[in-house]
C-alpha positions as CSV (number, residue, x, y, z in Angstrom):
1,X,115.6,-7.7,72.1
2,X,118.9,-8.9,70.9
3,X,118.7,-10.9,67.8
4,X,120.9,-13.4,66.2
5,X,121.0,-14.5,62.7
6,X,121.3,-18.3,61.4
7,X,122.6,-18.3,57.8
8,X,121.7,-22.2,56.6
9,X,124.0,-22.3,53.5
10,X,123.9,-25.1,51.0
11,X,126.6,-25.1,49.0
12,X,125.8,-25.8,45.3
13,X,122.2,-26.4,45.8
14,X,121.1,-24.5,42.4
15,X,121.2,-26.2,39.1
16,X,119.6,-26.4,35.5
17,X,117.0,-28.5,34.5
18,X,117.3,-32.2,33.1
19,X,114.9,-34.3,31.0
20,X,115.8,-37.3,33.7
21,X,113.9,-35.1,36.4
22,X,110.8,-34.0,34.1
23,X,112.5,-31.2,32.8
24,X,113.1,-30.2,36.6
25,X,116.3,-28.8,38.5
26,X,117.1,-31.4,41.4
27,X,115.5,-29.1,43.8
28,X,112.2,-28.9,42.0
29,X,112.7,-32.4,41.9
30,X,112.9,-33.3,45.0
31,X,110.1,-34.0,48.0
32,X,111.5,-31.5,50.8
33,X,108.7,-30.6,53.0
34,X,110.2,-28.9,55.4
35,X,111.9,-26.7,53.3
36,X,108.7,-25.5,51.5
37,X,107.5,-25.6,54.9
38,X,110.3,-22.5,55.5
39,X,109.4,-21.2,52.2
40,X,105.6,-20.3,53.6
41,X,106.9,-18.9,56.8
42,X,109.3,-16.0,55.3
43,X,110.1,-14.2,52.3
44,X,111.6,-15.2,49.6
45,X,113.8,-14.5,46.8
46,X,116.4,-15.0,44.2
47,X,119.8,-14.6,44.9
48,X,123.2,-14.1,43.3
49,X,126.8,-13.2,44.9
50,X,127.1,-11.1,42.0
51,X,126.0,-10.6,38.9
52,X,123.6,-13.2,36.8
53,X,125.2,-15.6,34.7
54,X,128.6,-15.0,36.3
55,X,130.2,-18.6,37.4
56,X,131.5,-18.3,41.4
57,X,133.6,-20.6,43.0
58,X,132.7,-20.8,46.9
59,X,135.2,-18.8,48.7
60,X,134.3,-15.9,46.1
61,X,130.7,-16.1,46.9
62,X,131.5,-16.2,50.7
63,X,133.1,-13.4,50.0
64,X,130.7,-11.5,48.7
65,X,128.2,-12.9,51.5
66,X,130.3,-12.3,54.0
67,X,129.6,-8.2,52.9
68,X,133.8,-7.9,51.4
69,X,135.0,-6.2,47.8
70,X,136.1,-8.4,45.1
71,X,139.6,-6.0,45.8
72,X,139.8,-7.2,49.0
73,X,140.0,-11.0,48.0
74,X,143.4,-12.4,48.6
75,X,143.1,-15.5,46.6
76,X,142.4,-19.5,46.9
77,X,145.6,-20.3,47.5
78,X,146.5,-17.9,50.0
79,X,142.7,-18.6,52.0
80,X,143.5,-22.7,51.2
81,X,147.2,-22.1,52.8
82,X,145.9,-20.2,55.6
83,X,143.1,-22.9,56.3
84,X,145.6,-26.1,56.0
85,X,148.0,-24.0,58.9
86,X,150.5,-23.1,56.4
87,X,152.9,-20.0,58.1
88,X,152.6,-17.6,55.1
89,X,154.0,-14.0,55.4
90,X,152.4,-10.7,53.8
91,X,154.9,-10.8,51.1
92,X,154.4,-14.9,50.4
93,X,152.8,-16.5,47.6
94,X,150.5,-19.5,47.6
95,X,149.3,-21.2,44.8
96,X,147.2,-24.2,44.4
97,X,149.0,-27.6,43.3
98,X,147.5,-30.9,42.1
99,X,149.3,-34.4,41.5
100,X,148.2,-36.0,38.0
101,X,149.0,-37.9,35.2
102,X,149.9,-36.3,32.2
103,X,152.0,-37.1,28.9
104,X,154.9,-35.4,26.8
105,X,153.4,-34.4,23.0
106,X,155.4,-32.6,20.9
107,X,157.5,-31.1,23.7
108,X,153.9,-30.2,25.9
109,X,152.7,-32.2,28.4
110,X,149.1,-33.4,28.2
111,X,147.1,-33.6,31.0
112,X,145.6,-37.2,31.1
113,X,143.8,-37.8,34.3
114,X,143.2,-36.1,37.3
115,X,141.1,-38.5,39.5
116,X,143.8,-41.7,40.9
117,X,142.8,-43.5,44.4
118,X,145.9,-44.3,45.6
119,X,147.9,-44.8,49.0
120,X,148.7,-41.9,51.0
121,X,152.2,-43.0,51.4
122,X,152.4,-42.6,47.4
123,X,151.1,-39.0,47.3
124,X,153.8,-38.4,50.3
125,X,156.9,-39.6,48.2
126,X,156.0,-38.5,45.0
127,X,155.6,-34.9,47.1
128,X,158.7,-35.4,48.8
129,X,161.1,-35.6,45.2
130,X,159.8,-32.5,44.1
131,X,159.7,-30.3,47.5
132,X,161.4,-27.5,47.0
133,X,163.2,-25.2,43.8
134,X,164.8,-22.4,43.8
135,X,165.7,-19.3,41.0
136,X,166.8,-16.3,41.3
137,X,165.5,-14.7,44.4
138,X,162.4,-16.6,44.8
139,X,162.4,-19.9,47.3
140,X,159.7,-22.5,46.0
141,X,158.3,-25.2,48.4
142,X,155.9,-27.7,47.6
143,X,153.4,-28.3,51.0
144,X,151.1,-31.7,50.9
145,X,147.6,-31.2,52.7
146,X,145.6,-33.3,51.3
147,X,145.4,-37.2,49.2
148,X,147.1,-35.6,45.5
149,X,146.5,-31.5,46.6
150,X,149.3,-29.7,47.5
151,X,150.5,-26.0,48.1
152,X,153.3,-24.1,46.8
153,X,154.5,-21.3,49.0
154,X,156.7,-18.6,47.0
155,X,159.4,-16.8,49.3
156,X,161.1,-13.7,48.0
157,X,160.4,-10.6,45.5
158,X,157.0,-12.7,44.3
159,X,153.6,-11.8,43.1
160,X,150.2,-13.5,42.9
161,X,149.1,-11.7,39.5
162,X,150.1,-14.8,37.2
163,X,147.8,-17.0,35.1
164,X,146.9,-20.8,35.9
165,X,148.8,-24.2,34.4
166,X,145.3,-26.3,34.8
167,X,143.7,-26.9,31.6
168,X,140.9,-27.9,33.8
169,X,139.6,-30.6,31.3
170,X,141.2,-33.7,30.5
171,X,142.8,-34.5,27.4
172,X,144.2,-30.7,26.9
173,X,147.5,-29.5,27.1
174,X,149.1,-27.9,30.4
175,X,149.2,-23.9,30.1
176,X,152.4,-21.8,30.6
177,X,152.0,-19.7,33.1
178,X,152.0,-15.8,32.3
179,X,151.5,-12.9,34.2
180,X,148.7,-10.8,33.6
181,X,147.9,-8.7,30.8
182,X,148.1,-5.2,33.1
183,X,151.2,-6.9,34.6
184,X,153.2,-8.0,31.8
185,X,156.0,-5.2,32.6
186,X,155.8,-6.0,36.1
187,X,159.0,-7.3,37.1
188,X,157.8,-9.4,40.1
189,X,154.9,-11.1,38.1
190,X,157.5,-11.5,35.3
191,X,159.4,-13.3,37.4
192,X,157.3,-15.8,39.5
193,X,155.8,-16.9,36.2
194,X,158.9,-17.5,35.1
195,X,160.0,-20.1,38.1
196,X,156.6,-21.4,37.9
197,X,157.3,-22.9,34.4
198,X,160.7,-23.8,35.5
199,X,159.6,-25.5,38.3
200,X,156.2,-27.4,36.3
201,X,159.2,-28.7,33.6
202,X,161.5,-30.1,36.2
203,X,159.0,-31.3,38.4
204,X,157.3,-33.5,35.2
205,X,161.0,-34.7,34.9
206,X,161.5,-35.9,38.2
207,X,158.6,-36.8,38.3
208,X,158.9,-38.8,35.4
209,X,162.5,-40.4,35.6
210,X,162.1,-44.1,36.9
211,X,159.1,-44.2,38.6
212,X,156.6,-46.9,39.5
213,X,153.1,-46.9,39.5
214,X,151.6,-47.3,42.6
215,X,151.2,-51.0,43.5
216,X,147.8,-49.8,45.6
217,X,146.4,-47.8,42.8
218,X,143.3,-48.6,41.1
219,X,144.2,-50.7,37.8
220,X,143.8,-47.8,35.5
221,X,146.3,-45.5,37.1
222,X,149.6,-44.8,35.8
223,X,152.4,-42.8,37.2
224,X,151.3,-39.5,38.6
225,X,154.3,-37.4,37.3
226,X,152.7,-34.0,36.9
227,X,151.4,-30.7,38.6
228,X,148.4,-28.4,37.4
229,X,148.3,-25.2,39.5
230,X,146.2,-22.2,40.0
231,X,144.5,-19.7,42.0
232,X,147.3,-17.9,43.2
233,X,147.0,-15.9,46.0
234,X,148.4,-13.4,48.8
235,X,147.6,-11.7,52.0
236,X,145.9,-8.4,52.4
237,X,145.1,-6.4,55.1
238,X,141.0,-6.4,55.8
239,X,138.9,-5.0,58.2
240,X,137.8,-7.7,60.6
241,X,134.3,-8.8,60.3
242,X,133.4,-7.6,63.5
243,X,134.6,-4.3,63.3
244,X,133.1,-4.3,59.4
245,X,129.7,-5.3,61.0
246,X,129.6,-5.0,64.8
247,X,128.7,-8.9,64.9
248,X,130.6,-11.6,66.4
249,X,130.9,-14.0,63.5
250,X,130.9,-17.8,63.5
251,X,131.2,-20.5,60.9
252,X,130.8,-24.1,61.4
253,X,132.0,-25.7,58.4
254,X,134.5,-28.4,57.1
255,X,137.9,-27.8,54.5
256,X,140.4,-25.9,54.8
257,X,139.2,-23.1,52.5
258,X,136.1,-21.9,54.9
259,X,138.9,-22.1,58.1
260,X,141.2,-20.0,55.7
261,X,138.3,-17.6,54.7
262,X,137.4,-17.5,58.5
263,X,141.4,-16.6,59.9
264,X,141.7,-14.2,57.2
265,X,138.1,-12.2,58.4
266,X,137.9,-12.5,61.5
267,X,135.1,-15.2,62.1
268,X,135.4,-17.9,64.4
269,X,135.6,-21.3,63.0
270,X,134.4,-24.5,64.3
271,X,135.0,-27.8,62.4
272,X,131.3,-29.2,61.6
273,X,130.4,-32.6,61.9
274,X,130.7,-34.6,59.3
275,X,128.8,-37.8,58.3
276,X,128.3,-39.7,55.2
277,X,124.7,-38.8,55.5
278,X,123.8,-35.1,54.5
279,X,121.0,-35.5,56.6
280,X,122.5,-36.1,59.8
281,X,125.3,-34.4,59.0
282,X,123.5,-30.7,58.9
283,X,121.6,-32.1,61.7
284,X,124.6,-32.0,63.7
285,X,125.9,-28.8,62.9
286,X,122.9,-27.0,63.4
287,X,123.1,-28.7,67.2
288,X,126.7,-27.1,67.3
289,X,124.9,-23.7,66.2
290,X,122.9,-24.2,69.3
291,X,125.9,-23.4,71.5
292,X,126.8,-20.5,70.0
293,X,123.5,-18.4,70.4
294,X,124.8,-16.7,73.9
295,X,127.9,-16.0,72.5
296,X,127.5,-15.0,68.8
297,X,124.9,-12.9,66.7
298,X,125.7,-14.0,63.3
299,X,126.4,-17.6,62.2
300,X,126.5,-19.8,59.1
301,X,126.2,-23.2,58.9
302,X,127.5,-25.0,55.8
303,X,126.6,-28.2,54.0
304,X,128.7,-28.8,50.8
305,X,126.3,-32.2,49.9
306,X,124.5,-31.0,47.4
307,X,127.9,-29.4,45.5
308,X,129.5,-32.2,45.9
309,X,126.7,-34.5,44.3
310,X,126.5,-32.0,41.2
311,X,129.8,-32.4,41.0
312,X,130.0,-35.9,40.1
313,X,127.2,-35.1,37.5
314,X,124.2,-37.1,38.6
315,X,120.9,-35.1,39.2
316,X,119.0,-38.5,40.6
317,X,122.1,-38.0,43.5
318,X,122.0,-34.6,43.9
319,X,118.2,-34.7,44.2
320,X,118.5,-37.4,46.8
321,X,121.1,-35.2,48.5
322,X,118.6,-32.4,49.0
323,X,116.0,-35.0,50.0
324,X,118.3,-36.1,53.2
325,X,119.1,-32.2,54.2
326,X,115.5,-32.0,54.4
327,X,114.7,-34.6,56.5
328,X,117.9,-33.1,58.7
329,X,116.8,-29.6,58.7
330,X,113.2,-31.0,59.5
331,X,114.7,-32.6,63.1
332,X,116.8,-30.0,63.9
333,X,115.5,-26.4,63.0
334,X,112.2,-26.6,65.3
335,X,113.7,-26.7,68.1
336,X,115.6,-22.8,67.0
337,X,112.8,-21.7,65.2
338,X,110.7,-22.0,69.0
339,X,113.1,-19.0,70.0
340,X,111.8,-15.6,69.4
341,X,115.3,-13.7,68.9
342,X,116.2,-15.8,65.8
343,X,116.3,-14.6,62.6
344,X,116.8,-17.7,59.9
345,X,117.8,-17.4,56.1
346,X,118.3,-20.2,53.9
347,X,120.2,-20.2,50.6
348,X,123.2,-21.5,48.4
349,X,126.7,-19.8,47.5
350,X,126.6,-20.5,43.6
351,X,124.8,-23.1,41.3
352,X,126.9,-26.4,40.6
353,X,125.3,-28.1,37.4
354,X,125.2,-31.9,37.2
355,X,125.4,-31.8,33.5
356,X,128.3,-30.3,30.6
357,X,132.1,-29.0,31.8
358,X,131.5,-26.1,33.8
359,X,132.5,-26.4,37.3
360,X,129.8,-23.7,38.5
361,X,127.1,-22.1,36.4
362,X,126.0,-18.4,37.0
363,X,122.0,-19.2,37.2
364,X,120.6,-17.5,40.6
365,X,119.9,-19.5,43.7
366,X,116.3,-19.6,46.3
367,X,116.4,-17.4,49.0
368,X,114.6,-17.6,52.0
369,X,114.6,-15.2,55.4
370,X,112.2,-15.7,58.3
371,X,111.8,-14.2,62.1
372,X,110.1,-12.1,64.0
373,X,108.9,-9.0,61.7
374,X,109.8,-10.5,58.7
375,X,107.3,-10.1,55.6
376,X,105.4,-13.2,54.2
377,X,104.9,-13.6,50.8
378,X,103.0,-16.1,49.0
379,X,105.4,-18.3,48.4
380,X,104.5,-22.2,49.2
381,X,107.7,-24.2,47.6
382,X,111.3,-23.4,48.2
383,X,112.9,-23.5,44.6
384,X,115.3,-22.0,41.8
385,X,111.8,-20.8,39.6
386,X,109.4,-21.0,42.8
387,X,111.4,-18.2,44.9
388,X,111.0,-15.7,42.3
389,X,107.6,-14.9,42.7
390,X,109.1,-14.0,46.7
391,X,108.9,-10.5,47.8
392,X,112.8,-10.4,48.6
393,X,112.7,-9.9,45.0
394,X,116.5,-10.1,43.5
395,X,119.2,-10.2,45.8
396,X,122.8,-9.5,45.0
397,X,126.2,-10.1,47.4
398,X,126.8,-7.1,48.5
399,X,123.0,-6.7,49.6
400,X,122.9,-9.6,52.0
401,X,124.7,-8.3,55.3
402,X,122.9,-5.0,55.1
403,X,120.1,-7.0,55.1
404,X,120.9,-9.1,58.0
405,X,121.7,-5.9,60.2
406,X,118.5,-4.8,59.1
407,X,116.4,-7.8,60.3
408,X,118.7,-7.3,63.5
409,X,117.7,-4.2,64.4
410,X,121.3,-3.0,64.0
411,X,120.5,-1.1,60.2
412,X,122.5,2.5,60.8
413,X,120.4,5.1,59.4
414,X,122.1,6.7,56.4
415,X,123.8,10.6,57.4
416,X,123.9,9.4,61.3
417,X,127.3,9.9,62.4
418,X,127.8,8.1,65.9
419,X,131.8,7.0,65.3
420,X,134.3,9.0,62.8
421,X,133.7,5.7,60.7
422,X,130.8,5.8,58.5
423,X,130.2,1.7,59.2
424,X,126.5,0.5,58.5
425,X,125.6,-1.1,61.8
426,X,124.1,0.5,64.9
427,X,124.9,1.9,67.6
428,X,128.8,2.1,66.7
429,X,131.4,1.8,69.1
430,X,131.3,5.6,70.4
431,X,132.6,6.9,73.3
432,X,131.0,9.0,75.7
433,X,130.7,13.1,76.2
434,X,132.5,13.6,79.6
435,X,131.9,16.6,81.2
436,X,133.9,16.6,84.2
């Protein structure tokens, strides 16, 4: 029988404990039946996209997921350029760009605040005064996407092996840019950091020079007049997920860094649903998984609810976040659990804690697999301390697809030799002995 495999992906869903919670995580925390319910169907485990304590942004742990080398990652920016439709060649760099506030000190600019509501036509003009700089032989445009988030596409003799401006917390100083440390005699990295700076200086000048605040802006804003960048990134040349695997590959997900990650590998994207409510939102997607079953033997579905609640650093929200997904996942997974060629895992990328300045943390996150011929353990409650009792045991990234091609039926038995490519799936795409 021909299986397909349902990767339910909550984005952020680990965390630390908090003395609001009982000394719980928000996932202890919370009442989500249905989840436990999952958790004493299947197996279960811990998981990691790499190594413990190691702090993963999502398109890194996708990454990993998705069964690719940290060598073969490209970067955010060039992924986020890809996603927002931005024509970038092989030899382009794209680098993350965000509008801000910041102040001259001493001849360094501080970065004040990050967070300004303001109307869209404000982000567009202050975009448009600083659109495009040029040095050298390197061609620098500044590309809006998105509110105060912009991208800036390098054209010319560039590389992506330069450091970030963003300070990341407010009340530091922006960072010159430098290249990196086993690129520092590398002409082309010597020289994109070098516009880079030139570019971040005359940008805050322009920037700067007889401007307004925004009439529409809340009442604490003043002038946006800076940039903080990172994540610089640029194309490679990967082996498509299908060809990697020997699964058609879909992803229904929202933001342009999952419909970047998805051009750049090969996976189909579809734009999920999206609803203020977690709940219905995954509810929806899951339907939209439906119609891929025919068509499609590997898909993830992504909420990023309860990342987004740990980021704004409330574990009362985020636990209420992961209460609603329940109740969705409760209306909507039945019905695909009734099939008997469905394979279902349920997990997170990465940990997002709702406390203290990191972004991510590097604690492991539950795992959960269950289908026909899948062990069950005794696990009763789907949790960060719960799962590790599972007998999935400790996952890491680069365990997970040879896992799912495993559960599929498609494991290649190591030393068989069906294609001159060694890949892990099988039967590989051989050809047949004629002999006429």
């Amino acid at each position: 029988m021909n299986r397909t495999f349902v990767l339910i992906l909550l984005d952020g869903l680990g965390d630390r404990s908090y003395a609001e919670l009982g000394g719980k995580t928000p996932l202890q925390a919370a009442e989500t039946p249905f989840l436990d319910e999952l958790a004493g169907m299947g197996c279960n485990g811990l998981f990691h996209a790499s190594f413990q304590g190691q702090a993963l942004p999502s398109e890194n742990a996708h990454f990993a997921m998705f069964g690719y080398k940290p060598d073969d990652f490209p970067g955010r920016g060039a992924l986020e350029a890809l996603g927002a439709g931005i024509d970038l060649a092989m030899n382009d760099v794209a680098v993350l760009a965000n509008l801000v506030q910041v102040a001259e000190e001493d001849g360094c600019l501080k970065f004040v605040r990050e967070k300004v509501k303001a109307d869209k036509s404000y982000f567009q003009q202050a975009f448009k005064r600083i659109a495009s700089f040029s040095s050298d032989v390197v061609e620098l445009e500044l590309i809006p996407y998105k509110g105060s988030f912009a991208i800036i596409k390098l054209t010319g003799v560039v590389s992506p092996f330069i450091t970030d401006s963003n300070p990341i917390v407010e009340g530091r100083f922006l960072l010159e840019v430098f290249p990196w440390k086993e690129y520092s005699s590398h002409e082309p990295s010597i020289r994109t950091a070098k516009i880079m700076n030139q570019y971040l200086a005359w940008a805050w000048k322009t920037l700067s020079r007889n401007v307004q605040s925004d009439p529409d802006a809340d009442s604490s804003a003043a002038v946006l007049n800076g940039l903080i960048t990172q994540r610089a990134g640029q194309l490679k040349k990967v082996i498509p997920f299908h060809e990697k695997f020997g699964l058609n590959g879909a992803s229904i997900s929202s933001g342009a860094i999952y419909a970047g990650l998805c051009s750049y590998l090969g996976i189909k994207h579809i734009k999920g649903h999206e609803d203020d409510d977690p709940g219905e939102e995954i509810r929806h997607r899951i339907h939209q998984a439906h119609g891929l079953l025919d068509t499609h033997n590997f898909i993830h579905v992504h909420s990023k609810a309860p990342d987004e609640a740990g980021h704004a650093k409330d574990p009362l929200l985020k636990r209420q976040a992961i209460e609603q997904l329940d109740k969705g996942l409760a209306a909507s997974l039945p019905q695909l659990l009734k099939r008997k060629d469905i394979v279902l895992a349920v997990t997170a990328d990465h940990s997002t804690p709702c406390r203290g300045v990191m972004v991510h943390s590097g604690e492991p996150v539950p795992l959960c697999i269950l289908g026909p011929g899948v062990r069950k353990d005794y696990v009763k409650k789907f949790d960060e301390v719960s799962a590790g009792a599972g007998g999935l045991g400790f996952v890491r990234g680069p365990e997970l697809m040879p896992m799912v091609l495993n559960y599929l039926d498609r494991g290649k038995l190591v030393g068989l030799m069906d294609t001159p490519v060694d890949q892990p799936y099988w039967p590989g795409r051989s050809k047949p002995l004629r002999v006429d």
